[in-house]
PyMOL CGO cylinders between C-alpha atoms (Angstrom):
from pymol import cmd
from pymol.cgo import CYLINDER

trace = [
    CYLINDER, 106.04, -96.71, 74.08, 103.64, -95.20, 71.21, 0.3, 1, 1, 1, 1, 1, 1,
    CYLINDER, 103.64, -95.20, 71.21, 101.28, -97.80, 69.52, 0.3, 1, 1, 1, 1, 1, 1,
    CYLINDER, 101.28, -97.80, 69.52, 102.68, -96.70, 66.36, 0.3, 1, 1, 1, 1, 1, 1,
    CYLINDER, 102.68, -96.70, 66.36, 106.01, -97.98, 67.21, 0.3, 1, 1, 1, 1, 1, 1,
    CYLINDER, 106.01, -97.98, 67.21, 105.05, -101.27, 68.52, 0.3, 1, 1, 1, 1, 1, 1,
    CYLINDER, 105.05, -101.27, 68.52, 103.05, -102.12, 65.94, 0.3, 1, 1, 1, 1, 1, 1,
    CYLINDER, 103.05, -102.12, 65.94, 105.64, -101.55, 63.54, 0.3, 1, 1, 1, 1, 1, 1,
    CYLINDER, 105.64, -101.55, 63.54, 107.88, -103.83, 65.36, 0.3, 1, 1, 1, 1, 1, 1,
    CYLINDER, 107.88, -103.83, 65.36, 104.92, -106.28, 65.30, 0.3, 1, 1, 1, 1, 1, 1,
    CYLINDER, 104.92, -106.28, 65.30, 104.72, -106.06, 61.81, 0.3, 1, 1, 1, 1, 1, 1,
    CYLINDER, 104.72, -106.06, 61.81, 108.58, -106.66, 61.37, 0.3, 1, 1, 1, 1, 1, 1,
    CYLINDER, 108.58, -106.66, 61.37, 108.18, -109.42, 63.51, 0.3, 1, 1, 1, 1, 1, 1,
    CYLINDER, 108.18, -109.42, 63.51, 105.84, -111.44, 61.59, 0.3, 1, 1, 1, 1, 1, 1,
    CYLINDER, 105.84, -111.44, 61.59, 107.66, -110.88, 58.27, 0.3, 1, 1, 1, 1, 1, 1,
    CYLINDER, 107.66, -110.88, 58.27, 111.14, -111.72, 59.77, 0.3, 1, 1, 1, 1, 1, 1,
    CYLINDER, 111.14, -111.72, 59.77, 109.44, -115.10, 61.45, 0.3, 1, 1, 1, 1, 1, 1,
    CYLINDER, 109.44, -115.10, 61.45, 107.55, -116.12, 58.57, 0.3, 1, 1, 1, 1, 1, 1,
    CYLINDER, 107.55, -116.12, 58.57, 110.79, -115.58, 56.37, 0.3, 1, 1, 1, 1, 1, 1,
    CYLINDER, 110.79, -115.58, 56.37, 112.55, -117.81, 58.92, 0.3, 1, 1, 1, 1, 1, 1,
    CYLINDER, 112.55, -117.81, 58.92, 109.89, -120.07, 59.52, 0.3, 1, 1, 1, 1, 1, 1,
    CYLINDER, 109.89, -120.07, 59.52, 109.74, -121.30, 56.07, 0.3, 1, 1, 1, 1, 1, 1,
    CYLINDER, 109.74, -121.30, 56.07, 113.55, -121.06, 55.46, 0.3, 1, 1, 1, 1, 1, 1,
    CYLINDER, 113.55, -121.06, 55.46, 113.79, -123.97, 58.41, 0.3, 1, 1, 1, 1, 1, 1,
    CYLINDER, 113.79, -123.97, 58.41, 110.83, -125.82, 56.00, 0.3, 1, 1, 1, 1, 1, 1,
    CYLINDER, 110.83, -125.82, 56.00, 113.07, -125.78, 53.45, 0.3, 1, 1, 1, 1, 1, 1,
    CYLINDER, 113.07, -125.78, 53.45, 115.99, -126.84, 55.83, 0.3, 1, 1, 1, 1, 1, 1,
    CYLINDER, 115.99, -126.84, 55.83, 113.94, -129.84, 56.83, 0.3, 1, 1, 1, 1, 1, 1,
    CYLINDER, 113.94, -129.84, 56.83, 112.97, -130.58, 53.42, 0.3, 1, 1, 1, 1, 1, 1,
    CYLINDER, 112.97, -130.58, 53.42, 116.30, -130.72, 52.20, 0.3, 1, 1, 1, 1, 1, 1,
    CYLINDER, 116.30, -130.72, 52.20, 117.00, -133.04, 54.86, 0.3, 1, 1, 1, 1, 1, 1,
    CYLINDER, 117.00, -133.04, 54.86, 114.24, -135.75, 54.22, 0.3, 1, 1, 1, 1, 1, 1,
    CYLINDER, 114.24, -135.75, 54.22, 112.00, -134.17, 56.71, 0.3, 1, 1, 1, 1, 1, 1,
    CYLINDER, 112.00, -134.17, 56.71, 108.14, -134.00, 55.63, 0.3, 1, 1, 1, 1, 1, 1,
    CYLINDER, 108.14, -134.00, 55.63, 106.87, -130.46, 55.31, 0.3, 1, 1, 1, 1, 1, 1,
    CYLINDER, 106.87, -130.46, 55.31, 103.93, -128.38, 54.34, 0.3, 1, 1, 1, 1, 1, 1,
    CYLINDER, 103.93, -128.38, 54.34, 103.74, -124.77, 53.70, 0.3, 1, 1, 1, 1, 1, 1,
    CYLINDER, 103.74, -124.77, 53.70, 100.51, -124.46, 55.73, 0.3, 1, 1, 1, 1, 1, 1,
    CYLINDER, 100.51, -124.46, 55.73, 99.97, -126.22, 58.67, 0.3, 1, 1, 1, 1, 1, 1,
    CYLINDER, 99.97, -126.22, 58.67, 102.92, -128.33, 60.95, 0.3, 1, 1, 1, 1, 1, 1,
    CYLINDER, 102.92, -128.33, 60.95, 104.58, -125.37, 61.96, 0.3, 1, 1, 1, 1, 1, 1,
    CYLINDER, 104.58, -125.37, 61.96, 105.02, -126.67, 65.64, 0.3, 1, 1, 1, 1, 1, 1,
    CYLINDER, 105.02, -126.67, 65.64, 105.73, -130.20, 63.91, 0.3, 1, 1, 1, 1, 1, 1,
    CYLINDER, 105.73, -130.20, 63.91, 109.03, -128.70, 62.64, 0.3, 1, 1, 1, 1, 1, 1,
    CYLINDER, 109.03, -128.70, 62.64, 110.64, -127.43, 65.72, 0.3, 1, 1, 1, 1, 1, 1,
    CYLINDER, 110.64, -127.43, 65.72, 110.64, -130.71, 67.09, 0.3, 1, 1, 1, 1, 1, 1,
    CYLINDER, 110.64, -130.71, 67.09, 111.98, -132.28, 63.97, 0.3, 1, 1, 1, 1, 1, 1,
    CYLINDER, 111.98, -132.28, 63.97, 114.23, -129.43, 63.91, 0.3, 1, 1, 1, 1, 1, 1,
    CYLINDER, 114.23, -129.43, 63.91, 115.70, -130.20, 67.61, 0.3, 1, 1, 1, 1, 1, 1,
    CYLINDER, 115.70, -130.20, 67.61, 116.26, -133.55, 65.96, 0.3, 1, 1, 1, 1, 1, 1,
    CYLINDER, 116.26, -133.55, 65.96, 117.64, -132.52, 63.36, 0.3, 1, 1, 1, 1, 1, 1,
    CYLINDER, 117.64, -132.52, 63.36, 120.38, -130.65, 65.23, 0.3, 1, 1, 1, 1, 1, 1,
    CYLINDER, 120.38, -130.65, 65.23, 121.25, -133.75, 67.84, 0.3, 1, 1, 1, 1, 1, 1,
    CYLINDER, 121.25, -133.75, 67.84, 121.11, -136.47, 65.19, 0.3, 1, 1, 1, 1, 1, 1,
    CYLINDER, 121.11, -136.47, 65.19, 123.59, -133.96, 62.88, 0.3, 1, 1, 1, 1, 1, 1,
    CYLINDER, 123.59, -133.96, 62.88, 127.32, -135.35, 63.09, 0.3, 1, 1, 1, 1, 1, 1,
    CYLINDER, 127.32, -135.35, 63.09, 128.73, -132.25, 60.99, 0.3, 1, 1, 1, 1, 1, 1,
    CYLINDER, 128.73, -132.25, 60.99, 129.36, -129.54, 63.65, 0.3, 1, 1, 1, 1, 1, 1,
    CYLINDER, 129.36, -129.54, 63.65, 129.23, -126.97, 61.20, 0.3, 1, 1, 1, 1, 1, 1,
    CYLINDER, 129.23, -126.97, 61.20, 125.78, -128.31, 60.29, 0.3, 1, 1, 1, 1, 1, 1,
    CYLINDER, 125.78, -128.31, 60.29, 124.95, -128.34, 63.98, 0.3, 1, 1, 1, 1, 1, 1,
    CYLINDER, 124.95, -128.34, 63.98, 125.98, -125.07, 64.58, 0.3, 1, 1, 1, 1, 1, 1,
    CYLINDER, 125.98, -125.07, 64.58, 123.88, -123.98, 61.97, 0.3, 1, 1, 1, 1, 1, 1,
    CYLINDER, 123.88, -123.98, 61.97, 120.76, -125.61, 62.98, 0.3, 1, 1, 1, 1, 1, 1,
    CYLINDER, 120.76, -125.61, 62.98, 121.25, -124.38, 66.29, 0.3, 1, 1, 1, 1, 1, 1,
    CYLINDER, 121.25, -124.38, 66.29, 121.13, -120.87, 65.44, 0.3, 1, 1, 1, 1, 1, 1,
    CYLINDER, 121.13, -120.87, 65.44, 118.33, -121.43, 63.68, 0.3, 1, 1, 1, 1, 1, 1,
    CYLINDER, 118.33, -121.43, 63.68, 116.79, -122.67, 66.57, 0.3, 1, 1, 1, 1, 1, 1,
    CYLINDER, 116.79, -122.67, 66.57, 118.13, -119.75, 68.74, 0.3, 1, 1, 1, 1, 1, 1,
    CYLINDER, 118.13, -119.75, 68.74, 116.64, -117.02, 66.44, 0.3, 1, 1, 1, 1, 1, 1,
    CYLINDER, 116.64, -117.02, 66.44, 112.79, -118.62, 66.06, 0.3, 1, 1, 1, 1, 1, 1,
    CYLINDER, 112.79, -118.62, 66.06, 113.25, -119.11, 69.62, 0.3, 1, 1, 1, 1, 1, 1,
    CYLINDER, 113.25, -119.11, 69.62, 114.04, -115.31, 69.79, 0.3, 1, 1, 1, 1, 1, 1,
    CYLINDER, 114.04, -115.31, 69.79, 112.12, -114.04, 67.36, 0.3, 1, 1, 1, 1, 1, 1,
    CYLINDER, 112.12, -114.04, 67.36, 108.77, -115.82, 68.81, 0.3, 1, 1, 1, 1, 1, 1,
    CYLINDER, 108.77, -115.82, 68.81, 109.57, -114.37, 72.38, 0.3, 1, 1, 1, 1, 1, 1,
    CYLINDER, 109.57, -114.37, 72.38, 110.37, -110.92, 71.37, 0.3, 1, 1, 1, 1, 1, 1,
    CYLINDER, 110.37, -110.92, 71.37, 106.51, -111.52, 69.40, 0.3, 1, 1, 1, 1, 1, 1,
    CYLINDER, 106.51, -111.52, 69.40, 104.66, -112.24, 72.37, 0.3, 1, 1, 1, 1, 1, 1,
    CYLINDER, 104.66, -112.24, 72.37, 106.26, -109.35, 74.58, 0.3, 1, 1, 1, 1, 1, 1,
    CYLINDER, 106.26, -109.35, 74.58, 105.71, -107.07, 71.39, 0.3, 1, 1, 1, 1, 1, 1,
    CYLINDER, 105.71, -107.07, 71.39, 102.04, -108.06, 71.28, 0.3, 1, 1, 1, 1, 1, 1,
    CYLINDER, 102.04, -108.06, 71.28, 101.80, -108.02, 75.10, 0.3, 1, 1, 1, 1, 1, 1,
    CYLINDER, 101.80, -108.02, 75.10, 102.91, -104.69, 74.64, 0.3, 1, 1, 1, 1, 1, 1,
    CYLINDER, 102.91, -104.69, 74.64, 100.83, -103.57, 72.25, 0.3, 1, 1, 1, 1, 1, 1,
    CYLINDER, 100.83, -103.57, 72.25, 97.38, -104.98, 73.61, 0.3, 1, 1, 1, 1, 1, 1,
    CYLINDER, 97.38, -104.98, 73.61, 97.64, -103.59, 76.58, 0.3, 1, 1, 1, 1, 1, 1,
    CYLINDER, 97.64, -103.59, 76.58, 97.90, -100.15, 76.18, 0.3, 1, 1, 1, 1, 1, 1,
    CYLINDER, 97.90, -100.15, 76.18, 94.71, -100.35, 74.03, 0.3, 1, 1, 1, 1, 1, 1,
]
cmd.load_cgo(trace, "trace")
């Protein structure tokens, strides 16, 4: 795979993530959840896992859960994307 191409999708990546990433914030915010736009980031997966078992609306649940899914996806498909990249430097 050319450089050029995987550093694209890197760059993709980081938009779509940080787009996401502060979209949960807001989520968790909404929610009572204590946020900040610049530093807890790991701080609100867990209180986003909680926030999806302690929901009793299964639409709400769903929800969360997806959200879950897709930063769980997103940051894996990161790291193999930057694997990628760095090693064929």
């Amino acid at each position: 795979m050319k450089l050029e191409s995987v550093s694209g999708t890197l760059a993709f990546l980081v938009i779509a993530l940080n787009g996401l990433w502060y979209y949960i914030k807001y989520v968790l915010h909404q929610h009572g959840y204590e946020t900040h736009l610049f530093w807890g980031h790991f701080k609100d997966i867990s209180n986003l896992q909680r926030l999806h078992a302690q929901e009793q609306d299964l639409g709400k649940k769903r929800n969360f859960k997806m959200l879950l899914f897709a930063l769980y996806i997103g940051l894996g498909l990161f790291l193999i994307a930057a694997v990628m990249m760095f090693s064929s430097i």
